[in-house]
DRENPA-499645 format. One record per atom (N, C-alpha, C): atom name; residue number from 1; x, y, z. Coordinates in steps of 0.02 Angstrom, whole numbers, plus 32768, in hexadecimal, padded with zeros to 4 digits. Example, Ala and Ser with C-alpha at 12.3 -4.5 7.8 and 13.67 -1.06 7.14 Angstrom:
// residues 2
<at: N&i: 1&px: 8294&py: 7EE4&pz: 8186> $
<at: CA&i: 1&px: 8267&py: 7F1F&pz: 8186> $
<at: C&i: 1&px: 8294&py: 7F5B&pz: 8186> $
<at: N&i: 2&px: 8282&py: 7F90&pz: 8162> $
<at: CA&i: 2&px: 82AC&py: 7FCB&pz: 8165> $
<at: C&i: 2&px: 8285&py: 8002&pz: 818A> $
// end
This chain:
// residues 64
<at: N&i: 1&px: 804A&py: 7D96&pz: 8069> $
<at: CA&i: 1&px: 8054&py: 7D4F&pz: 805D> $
<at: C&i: 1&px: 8089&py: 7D43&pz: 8029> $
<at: N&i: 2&px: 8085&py: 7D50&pz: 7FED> $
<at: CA&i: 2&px: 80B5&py: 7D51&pz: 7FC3> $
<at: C&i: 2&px: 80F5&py: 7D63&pz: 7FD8> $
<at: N&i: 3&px: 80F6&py: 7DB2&pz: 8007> $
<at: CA&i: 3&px: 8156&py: 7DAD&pz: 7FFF> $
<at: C&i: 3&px: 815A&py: 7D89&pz: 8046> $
<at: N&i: 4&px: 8142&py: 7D61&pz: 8065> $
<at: CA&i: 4&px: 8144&py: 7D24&pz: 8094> $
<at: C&i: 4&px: 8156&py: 7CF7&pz: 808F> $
<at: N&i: 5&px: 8143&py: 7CE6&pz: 803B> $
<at: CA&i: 5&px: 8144&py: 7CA6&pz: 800A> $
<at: C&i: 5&px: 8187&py: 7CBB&pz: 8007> $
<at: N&i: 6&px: 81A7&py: 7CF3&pz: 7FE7> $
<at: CA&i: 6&px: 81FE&py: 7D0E&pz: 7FC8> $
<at: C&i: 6&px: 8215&py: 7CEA&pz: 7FEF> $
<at: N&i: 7&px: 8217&py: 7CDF&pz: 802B> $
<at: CA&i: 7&px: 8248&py: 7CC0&pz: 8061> $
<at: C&i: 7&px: 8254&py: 7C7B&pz: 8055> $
<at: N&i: 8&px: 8226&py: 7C52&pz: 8046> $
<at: CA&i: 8&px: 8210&py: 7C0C&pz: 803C> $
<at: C&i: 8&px: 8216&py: 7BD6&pz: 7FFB> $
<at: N&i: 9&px: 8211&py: 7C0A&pz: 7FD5> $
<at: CA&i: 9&px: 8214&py: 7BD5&pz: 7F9D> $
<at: C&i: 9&px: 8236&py: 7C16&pz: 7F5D> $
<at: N&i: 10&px: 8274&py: 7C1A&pz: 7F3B> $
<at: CA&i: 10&px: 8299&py: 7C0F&pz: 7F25> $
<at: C&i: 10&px: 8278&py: 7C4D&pz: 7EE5> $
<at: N&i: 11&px: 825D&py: 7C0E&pz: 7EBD> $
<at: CA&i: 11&px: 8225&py: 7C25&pz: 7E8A> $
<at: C&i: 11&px: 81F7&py: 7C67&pz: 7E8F> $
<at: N&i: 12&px: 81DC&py: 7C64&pz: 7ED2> $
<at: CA&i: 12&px: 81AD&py: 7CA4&pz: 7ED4> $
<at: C&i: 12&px: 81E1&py: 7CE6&pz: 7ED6> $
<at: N&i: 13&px: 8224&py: 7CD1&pz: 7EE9> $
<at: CA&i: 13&px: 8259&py: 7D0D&pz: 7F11> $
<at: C&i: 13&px: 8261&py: 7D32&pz: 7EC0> $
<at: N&i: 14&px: 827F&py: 7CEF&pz: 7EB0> $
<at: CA&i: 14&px: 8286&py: 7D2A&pz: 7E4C> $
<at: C&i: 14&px: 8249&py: 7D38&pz: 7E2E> $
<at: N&i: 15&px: 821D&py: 7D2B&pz: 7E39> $
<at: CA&i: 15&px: 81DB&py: 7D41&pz: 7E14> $
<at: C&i: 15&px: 81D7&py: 7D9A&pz: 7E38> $
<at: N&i: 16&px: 81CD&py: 7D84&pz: 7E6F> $
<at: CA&i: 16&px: 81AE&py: 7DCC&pz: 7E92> $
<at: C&i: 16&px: 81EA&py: 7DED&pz: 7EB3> $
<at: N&i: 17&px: 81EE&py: 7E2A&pz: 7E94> $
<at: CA&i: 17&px: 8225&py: 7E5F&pz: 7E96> $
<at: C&i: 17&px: 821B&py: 7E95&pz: 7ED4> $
<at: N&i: 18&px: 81BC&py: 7E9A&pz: 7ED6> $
<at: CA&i: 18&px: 81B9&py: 7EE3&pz: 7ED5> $
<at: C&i: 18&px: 8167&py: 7EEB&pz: 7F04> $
<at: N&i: 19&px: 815B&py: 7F2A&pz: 7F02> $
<at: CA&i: 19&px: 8113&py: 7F17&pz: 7F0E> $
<at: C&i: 19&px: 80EA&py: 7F63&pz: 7EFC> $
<at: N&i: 20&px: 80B3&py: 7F6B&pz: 7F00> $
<at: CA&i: 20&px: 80A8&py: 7FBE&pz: 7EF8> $
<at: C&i: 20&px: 8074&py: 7FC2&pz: 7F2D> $
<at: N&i: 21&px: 805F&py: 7FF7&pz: 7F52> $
<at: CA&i: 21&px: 8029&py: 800A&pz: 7F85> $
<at: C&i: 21&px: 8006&py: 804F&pz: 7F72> $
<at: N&i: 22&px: 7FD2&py: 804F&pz: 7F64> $
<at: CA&i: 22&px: 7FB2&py: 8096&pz: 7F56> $
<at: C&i: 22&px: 7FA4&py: 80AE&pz: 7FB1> $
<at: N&i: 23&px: 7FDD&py: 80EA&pz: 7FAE> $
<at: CA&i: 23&px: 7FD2&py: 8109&pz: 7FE8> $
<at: C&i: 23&px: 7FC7&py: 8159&pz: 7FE2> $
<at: N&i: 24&px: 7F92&py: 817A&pz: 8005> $
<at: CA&i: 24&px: 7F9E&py: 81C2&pz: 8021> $
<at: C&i: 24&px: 7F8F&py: 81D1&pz: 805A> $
<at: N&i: 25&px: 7F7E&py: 8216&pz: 805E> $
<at: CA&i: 25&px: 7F9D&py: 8220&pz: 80B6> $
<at: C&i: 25&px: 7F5E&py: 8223&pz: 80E2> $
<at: N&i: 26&px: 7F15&py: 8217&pz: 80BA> $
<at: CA&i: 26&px: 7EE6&py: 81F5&pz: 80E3> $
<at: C&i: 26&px: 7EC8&py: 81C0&pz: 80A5> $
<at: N&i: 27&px: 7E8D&py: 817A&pz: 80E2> $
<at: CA&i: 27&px: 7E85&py: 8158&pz: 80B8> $
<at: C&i: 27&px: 7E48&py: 814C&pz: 8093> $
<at: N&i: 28&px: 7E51&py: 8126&pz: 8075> $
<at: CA&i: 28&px: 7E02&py: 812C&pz: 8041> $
<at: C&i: 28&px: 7E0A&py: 8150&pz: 7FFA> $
<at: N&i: 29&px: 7DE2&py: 8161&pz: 7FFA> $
<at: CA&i: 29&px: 7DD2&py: 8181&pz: 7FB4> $
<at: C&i: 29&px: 7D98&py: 81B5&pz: 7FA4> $
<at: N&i: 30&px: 7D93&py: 81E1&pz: 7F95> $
<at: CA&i: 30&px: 7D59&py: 821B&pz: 7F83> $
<at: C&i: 30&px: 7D4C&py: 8235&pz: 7F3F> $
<at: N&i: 31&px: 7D06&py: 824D&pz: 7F3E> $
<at: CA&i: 31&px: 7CFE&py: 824B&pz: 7EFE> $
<at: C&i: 31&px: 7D07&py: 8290&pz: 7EE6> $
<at: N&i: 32&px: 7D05&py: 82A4&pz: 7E96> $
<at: CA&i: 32&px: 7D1C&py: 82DD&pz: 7E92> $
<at: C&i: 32&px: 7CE9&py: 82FB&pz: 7E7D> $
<at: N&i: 33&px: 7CE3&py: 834F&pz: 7E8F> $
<at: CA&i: 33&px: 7C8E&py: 8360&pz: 7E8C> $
<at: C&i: 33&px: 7C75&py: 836A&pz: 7ED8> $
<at: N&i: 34&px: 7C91&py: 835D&pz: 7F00> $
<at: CA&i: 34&px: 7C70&py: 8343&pz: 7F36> $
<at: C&i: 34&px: 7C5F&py: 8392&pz: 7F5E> $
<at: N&i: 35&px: 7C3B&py: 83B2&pz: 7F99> $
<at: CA&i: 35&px: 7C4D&py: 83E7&pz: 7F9D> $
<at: C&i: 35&px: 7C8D&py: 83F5&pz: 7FD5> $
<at: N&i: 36&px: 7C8B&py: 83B7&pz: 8001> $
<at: CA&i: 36&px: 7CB9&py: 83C0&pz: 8032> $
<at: C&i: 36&px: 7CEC&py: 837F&pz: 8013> $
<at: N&i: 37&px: 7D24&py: 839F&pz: 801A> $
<at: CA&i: 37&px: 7D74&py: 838A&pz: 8001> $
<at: C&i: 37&px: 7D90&py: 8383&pz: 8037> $
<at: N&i: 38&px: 7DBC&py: 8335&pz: 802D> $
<at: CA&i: 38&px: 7DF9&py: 832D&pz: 805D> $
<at: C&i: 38&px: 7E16&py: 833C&pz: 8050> $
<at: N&i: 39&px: 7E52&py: 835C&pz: 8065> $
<at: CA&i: 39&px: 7E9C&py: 836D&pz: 8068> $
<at: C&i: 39&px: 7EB9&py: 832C&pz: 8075> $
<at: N&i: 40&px: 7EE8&py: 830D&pz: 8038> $
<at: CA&i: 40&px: 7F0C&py: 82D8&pz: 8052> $
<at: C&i: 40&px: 7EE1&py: 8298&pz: 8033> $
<at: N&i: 41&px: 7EA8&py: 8299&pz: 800F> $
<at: CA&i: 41&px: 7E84&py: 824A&pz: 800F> $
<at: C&i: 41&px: 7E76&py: 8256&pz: 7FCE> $
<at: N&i: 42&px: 7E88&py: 820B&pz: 7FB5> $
<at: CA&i: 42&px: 7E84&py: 8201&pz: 7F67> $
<at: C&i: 42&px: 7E4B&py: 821E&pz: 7F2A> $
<at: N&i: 43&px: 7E56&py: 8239&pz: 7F06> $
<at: CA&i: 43&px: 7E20&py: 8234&pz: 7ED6> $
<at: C&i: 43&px: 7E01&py: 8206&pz: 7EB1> $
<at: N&i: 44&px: 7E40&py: 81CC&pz: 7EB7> $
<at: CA&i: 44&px: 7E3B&py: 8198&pz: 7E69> $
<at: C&i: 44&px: 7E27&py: 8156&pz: 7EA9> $
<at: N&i: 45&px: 7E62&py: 8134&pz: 7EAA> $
<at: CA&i: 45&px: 7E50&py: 80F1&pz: 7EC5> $
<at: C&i: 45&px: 7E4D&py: 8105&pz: 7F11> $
<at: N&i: 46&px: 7E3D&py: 80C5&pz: 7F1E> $
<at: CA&i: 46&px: 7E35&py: 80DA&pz: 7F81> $
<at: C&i: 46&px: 7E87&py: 80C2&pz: 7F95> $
<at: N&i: 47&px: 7EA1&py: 80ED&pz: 7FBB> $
<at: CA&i: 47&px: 7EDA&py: 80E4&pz: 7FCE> $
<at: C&i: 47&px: 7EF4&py: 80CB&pz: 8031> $
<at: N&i: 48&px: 7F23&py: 80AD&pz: 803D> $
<at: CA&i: 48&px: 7F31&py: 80B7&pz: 8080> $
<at: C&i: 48&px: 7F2F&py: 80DE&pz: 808D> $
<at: N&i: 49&px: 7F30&py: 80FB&pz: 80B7> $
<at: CA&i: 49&px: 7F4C&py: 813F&pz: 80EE> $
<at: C&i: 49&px: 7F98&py: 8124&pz: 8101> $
<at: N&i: 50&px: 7FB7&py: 816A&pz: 8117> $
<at: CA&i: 50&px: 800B&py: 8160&pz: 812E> $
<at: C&i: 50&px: 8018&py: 8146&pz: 815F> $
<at: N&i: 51&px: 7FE7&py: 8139&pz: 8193> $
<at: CA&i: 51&px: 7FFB&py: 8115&pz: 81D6> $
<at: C&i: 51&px: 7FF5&py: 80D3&pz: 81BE> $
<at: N&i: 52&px: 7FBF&py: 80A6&pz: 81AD> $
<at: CA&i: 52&px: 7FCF&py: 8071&pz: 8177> $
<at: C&i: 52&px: 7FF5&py: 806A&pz: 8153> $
<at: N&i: 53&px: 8012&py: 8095&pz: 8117> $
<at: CA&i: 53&px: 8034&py: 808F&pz: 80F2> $
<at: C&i: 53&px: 8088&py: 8090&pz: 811C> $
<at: N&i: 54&px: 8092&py: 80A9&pz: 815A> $
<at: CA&i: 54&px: 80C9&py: 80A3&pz: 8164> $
<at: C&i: 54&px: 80D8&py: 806E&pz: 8195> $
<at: N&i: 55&px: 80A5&py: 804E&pz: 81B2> $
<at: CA&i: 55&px: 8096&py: 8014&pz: 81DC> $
<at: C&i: 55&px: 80B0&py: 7FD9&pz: 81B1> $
<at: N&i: 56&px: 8089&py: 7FE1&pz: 8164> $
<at: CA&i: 56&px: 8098&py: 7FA0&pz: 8149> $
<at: C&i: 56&px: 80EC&py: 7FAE&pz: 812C> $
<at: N&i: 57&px: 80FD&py: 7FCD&pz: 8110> $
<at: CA&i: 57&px: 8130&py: 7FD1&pz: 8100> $
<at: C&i: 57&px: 8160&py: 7FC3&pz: 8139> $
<at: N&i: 58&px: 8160&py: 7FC5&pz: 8160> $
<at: CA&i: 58&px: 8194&py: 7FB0&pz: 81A8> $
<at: C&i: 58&px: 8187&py: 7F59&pz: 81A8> $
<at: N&i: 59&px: 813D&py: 7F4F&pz: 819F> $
<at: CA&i: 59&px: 813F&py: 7EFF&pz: 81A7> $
<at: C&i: 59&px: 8158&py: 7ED9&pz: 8179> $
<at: N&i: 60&px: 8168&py: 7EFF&pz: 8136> $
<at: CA&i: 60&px: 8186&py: 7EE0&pz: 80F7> $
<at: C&i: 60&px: 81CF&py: 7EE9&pz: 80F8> $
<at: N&i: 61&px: 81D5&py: 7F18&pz: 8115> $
<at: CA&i: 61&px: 8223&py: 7F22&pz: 812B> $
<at: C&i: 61&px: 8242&py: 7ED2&pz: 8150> $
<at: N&i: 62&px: 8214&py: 7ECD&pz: 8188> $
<at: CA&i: 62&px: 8227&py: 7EA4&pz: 81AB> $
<at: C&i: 62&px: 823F&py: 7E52&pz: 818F> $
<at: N&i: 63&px: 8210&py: 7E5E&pz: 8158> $
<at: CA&i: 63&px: 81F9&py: 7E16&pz: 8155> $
<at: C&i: 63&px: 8230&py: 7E08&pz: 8120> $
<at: N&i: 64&px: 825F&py: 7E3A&pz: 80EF> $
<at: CA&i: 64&px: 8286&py: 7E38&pz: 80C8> $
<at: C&i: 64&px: 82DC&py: 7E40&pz: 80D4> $
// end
């Protein structure tokens, strides 16, 4: 919604530069300790996965 807004009104365009996405290469999040480990899925925060993460990035592409 916001870099939607960039297009539209002027004000939001210089405010918002940028954006950040917590992504890894599967999604969610796991805890640490656990006995079975993902390869690829977050320890800390819950993250996208890369097929998401590269889905959205194409739609932000677009939209900019």
């Amino acid at each position: 919604e916001v870099l939607n807004s960039r297009k539209y009104d002027p004000r939001v365009a210089k405010l918002v530069k940028g954006l950040m996405i917590e992504s890894y290469l599967v999604p969610g999040a796991q805890k640490i300790g656990c006995e079975h480990h993902v390869y690829g899925k977050s320890i800390t925060d819950p993250c996208l996965g890369w097929d998401e993460s590269e889905r959205l990035i194409y739609e932000i592409a677009a939209l900019c």
